[in-house]
C-alpha positions in Angstrom: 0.0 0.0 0.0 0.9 3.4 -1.5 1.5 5.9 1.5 -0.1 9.0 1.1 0.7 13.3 1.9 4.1 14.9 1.9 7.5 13.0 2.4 9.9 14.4 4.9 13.8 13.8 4.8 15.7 14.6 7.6 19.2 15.3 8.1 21.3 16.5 11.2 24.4 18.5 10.8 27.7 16.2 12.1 29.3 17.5 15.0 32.9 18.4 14.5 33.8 15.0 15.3 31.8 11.8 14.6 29.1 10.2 17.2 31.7 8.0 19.7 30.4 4.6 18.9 29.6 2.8 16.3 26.0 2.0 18.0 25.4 5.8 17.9 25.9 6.2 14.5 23.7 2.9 13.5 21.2 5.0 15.8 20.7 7.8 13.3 20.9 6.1 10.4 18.2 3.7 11.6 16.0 6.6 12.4 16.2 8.0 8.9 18.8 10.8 9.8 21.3 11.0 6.9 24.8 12.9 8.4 25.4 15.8 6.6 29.8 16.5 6.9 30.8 19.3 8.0 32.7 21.1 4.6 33.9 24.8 3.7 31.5 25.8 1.7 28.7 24.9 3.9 31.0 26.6 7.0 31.3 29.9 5.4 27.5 30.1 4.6 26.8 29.1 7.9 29.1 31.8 8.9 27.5 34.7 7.0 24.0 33.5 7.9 24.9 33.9 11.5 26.6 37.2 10.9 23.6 38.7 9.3 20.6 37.3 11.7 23.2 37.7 14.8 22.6 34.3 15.6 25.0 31.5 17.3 27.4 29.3 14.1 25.1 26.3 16.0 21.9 27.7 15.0 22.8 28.7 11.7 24.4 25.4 10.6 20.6 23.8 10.9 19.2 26.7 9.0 22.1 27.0 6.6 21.8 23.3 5.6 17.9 23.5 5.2 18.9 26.0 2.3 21.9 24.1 1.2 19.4 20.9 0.7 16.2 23.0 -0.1 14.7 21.7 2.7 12.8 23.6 5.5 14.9 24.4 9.3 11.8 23.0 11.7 12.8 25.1 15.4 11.4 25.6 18.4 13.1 28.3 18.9 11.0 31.4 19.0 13.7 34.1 18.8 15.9 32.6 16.2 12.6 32.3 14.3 12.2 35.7 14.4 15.2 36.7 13.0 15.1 34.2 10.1 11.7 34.4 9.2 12.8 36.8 6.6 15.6 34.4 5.0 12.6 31.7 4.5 13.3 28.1 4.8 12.1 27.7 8.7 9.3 27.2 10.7 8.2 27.1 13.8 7.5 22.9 15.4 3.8 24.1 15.8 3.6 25.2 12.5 5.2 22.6 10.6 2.9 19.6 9.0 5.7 18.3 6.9 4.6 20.6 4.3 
């Protein structure tokens, strides 16, 4: 049976160094989480996103790779929503319906 309504991909930006076990890193991939590797392309975009919203290089990374992969930055985050709104690609948790 065909599954119906929007599909959702989900990726999490990889800390600076891998997850410490092996078990970890079976744990994300099992949960549909593809690792996205850190790179300098992506690290200077993150930096000039979190230059112009005067955000934290954390927050940005999320945001910066939803644009990278034409995706959308889910947060719960009220304030950094505020400031991004503008930049588009991010949405609040209540909001979001995998849309």
């Amino acid at each position: 049976m065909k599954k119906s309504g929007p599909r959702c991909k989900k990726f999490r930006a990889a800390p600076a160094r891998a997850p410490s076990t092996p078990r970890a890193l079976r744990a994300l991939l099992q949960a549909g989480i593809a690792l996205a590797e850190p790179n300098p392309m992506r690290a200077a975009a993150t930096a000039q996103l979190a230059a112009r919203l005067g955000a934290t290089f954390y927050d940005a990374s999320y945001h910066a790779l939803a644009l990278e992969r034409r995706g959308v930055f889910v947060t719960a985050d009220e304030r950094y929503l505020q400031k991004a709104s503008a930049v588009g690609a991010v949405r609040h948790v209540r909001a979001w319906r995998g849309k």
